[in-house]
DRENPA-3360 file (N, C-alpha, C; in nm, 2 decimals, always signed):
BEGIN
1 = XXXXXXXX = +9.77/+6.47/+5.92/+9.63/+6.41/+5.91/+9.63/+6.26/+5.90 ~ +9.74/+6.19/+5.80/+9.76/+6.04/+5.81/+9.74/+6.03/+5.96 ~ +9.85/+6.05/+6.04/+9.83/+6.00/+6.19/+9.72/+5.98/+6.27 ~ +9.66/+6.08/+6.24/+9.51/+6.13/+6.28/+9.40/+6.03/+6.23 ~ +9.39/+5.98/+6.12/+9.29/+5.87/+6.07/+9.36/+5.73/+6.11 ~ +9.53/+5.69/+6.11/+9.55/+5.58/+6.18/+9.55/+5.51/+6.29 ~ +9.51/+5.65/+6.35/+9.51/+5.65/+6.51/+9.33/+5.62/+6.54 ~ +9.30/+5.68/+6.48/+9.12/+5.64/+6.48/+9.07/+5.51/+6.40;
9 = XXXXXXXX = +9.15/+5.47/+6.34/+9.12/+5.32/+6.25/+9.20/+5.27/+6.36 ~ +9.27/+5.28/+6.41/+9.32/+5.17/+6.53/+9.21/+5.18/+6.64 ~ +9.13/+5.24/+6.68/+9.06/+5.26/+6.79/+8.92/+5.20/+6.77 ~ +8.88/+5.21/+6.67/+8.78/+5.17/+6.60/+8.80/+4.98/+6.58 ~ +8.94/+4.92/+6.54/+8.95/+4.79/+6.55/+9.00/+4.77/+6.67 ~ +9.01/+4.82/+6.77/+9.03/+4.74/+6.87/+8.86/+4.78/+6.97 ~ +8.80/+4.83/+6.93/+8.65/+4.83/+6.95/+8.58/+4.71/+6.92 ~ +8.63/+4.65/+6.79/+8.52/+4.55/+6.70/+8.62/+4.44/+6.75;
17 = XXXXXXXX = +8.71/+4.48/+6.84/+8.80/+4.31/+6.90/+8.72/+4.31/+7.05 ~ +8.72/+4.42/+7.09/+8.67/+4.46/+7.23/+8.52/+4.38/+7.22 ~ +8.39/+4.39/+7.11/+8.29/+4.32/+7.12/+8.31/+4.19/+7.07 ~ +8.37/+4.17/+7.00/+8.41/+4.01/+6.99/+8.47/+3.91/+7.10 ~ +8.56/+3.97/+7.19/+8.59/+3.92/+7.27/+8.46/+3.86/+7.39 ~ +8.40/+4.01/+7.42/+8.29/+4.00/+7.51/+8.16/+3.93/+7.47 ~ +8.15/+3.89/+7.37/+8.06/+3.81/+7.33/+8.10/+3.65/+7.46 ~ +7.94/+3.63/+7.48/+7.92/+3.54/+7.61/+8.04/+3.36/+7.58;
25 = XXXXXXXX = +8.08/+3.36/+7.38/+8.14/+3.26/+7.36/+8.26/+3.27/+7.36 ~ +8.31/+3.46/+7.36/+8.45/+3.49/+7.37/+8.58/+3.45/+7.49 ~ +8.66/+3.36/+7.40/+8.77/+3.31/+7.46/+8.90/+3.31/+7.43 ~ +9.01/+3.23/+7.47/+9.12/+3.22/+7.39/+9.13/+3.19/+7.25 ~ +9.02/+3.12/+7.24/+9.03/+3.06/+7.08/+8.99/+3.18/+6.99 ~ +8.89/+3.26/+7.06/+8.87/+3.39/+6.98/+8.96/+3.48/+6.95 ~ +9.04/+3.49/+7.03/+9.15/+3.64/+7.00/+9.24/+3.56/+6.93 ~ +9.28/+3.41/+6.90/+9.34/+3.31/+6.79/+9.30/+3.33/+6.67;
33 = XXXXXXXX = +9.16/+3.35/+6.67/+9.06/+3.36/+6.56/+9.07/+3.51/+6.50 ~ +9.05/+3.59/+6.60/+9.06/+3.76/+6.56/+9.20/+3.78/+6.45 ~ +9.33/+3.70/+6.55/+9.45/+3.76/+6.52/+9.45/+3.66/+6.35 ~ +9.44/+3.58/+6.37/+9.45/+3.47/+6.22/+9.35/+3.59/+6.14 ~ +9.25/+3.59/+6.12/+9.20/+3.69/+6.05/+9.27/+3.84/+6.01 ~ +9.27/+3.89/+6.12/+9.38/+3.99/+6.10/+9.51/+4.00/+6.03 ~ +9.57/+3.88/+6.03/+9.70/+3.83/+5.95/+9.66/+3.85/+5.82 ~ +9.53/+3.75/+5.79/+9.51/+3.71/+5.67/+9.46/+3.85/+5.58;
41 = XXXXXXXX = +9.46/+3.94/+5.67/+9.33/+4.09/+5.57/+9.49/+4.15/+5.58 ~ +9.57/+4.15/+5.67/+9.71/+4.23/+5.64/+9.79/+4.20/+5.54 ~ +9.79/+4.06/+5.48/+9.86/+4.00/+5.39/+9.81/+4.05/+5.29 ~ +9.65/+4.00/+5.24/+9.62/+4.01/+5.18/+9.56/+4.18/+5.12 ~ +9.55/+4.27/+5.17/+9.56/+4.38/+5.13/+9.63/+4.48/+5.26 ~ +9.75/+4.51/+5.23/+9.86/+4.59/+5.35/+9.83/+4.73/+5.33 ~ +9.78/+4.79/+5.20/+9.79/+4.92/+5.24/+9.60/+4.97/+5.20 ~ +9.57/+5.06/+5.24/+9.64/+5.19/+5.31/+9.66/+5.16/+5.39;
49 = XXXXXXXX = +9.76/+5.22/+5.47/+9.81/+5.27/+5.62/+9.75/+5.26/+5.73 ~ +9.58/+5.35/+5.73/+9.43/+5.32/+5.81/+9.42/+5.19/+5.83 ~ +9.42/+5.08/+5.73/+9.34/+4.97/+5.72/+9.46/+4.88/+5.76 ~ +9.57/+4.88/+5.73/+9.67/+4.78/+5.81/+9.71/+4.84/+5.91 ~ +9.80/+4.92/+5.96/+9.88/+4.95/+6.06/+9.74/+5.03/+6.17 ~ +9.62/+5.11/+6.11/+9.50/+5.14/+6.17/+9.45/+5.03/+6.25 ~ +9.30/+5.00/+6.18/+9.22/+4.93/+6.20/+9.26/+4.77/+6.24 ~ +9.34/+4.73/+6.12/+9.40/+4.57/+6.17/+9.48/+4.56/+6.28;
57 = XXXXXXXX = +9.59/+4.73/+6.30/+9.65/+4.65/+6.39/+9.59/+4.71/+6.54 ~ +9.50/+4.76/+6.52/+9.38/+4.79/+6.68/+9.33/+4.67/+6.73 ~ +9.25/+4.59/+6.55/+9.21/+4.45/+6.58/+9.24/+4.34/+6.67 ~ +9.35/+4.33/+6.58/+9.48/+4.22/+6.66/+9.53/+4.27/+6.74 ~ +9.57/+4.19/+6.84/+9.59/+4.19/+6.97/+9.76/+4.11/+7.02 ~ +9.84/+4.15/+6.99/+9.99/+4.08/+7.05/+9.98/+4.07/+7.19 ~ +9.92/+4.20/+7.26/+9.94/+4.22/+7.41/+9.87/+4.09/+7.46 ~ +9.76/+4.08/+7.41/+9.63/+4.00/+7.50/+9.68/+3.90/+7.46;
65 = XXXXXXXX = +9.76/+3.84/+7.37/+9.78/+3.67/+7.29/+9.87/+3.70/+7.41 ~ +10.00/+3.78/+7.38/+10.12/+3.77/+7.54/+10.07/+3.74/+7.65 ~ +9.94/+3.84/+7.73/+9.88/+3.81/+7.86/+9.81/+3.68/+7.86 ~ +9.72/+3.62/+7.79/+9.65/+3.49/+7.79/+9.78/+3.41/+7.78 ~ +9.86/+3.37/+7.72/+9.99/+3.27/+7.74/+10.04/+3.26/+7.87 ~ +10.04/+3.42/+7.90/+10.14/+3.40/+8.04/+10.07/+3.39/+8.15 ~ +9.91/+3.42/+8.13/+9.83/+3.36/+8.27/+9.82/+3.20/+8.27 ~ +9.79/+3.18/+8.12/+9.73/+3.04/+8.12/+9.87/+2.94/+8.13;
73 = XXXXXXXX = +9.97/+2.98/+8.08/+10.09/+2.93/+8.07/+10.09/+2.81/+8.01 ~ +10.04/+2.86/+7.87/+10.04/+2.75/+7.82/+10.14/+2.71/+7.67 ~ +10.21/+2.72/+7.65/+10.34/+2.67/+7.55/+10.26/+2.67/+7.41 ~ +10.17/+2.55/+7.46/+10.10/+2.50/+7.33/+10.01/+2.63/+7.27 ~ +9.96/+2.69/+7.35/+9.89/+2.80/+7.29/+9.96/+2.93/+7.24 ~ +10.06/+2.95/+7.29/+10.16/+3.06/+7.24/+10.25/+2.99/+7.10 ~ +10.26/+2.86/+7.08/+10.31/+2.82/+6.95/+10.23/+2.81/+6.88 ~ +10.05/+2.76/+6.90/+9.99/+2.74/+6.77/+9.91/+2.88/+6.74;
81 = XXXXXXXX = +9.92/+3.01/+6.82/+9.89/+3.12/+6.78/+9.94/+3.18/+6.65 ~ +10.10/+3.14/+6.72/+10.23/+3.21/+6.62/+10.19/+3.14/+6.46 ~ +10.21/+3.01/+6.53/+10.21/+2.89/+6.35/+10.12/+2.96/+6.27 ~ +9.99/+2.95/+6.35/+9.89/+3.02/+6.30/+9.84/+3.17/+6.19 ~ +9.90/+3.22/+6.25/+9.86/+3.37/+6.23/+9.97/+3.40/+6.13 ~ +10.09/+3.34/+6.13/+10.21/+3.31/+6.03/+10.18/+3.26/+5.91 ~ +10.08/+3.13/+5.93/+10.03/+3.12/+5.80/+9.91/+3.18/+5.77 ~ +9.82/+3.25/+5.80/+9.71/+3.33/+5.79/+9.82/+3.43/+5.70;
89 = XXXXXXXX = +9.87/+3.51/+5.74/+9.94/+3.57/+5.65/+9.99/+3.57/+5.51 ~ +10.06/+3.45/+5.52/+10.11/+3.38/+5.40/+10.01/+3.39/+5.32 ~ +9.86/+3.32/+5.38/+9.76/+3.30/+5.29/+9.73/+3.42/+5.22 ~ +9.70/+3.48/+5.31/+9.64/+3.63/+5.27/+9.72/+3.70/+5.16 ~ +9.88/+3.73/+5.16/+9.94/+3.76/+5.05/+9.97/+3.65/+4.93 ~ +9.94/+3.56/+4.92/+9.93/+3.46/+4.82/+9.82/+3.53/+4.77 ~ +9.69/+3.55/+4.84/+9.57/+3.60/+4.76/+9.60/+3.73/+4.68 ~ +9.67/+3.83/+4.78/+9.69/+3.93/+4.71/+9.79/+3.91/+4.58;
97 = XXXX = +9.87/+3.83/+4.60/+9.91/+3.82/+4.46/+9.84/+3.75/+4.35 ~ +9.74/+3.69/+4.38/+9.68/+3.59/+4.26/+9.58/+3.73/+4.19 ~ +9.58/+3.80/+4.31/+9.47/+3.91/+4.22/+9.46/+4.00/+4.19 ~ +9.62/+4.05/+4.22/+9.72/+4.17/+4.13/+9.74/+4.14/+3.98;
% end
């Protein structure tokens, strides 16, 4: 049954990445924006199971940050994703520990 609800919390966040994207202002900076957020709600609360490895990681997007890099070919944008979303993380479990 776990598999069953993290398979549908994944489907469900990659829905709410699917309308964010398509929004008329959605661009590379957005799925930058999605995945930093995403980092920052993984750090900051990882479990349950649904809600990180689910929902966040339907959210977030590795494939599409890989495909936009390698259309746009752009170096700078595949390093400040990573920097990015690396420290979004960090942040995020810093929070979770200030508030354990």
């Amino acid at each position: 049954m776990e598999k069953l609800t993290i398979a549908l919390a994944a489907g469900f966040g990659a829905l709410a990445r699917y309308a964010l994207t398509a929004l008329p202002a959605g661009d590379a900076l957005t799925l930058v924006a999605i995945n930093a957020v995403g980092c920052l709600l993984i750090g900051a609360k990882p479990s349950p199971a649904w809600w990180s490895t689910g929902f966040l990681g339907g959210f977030t997007s590795f494939s599409t940050y890989m495909l936009i890099s390698f259309t746009d070919r752009s170096a700078l944008y595949l390093f400040a994703s990573a920097v990015i979303c690396v420290a979004a993380w960090f942040a995020g479990d810093a929070i979770r520990r200030r508030t354990c």
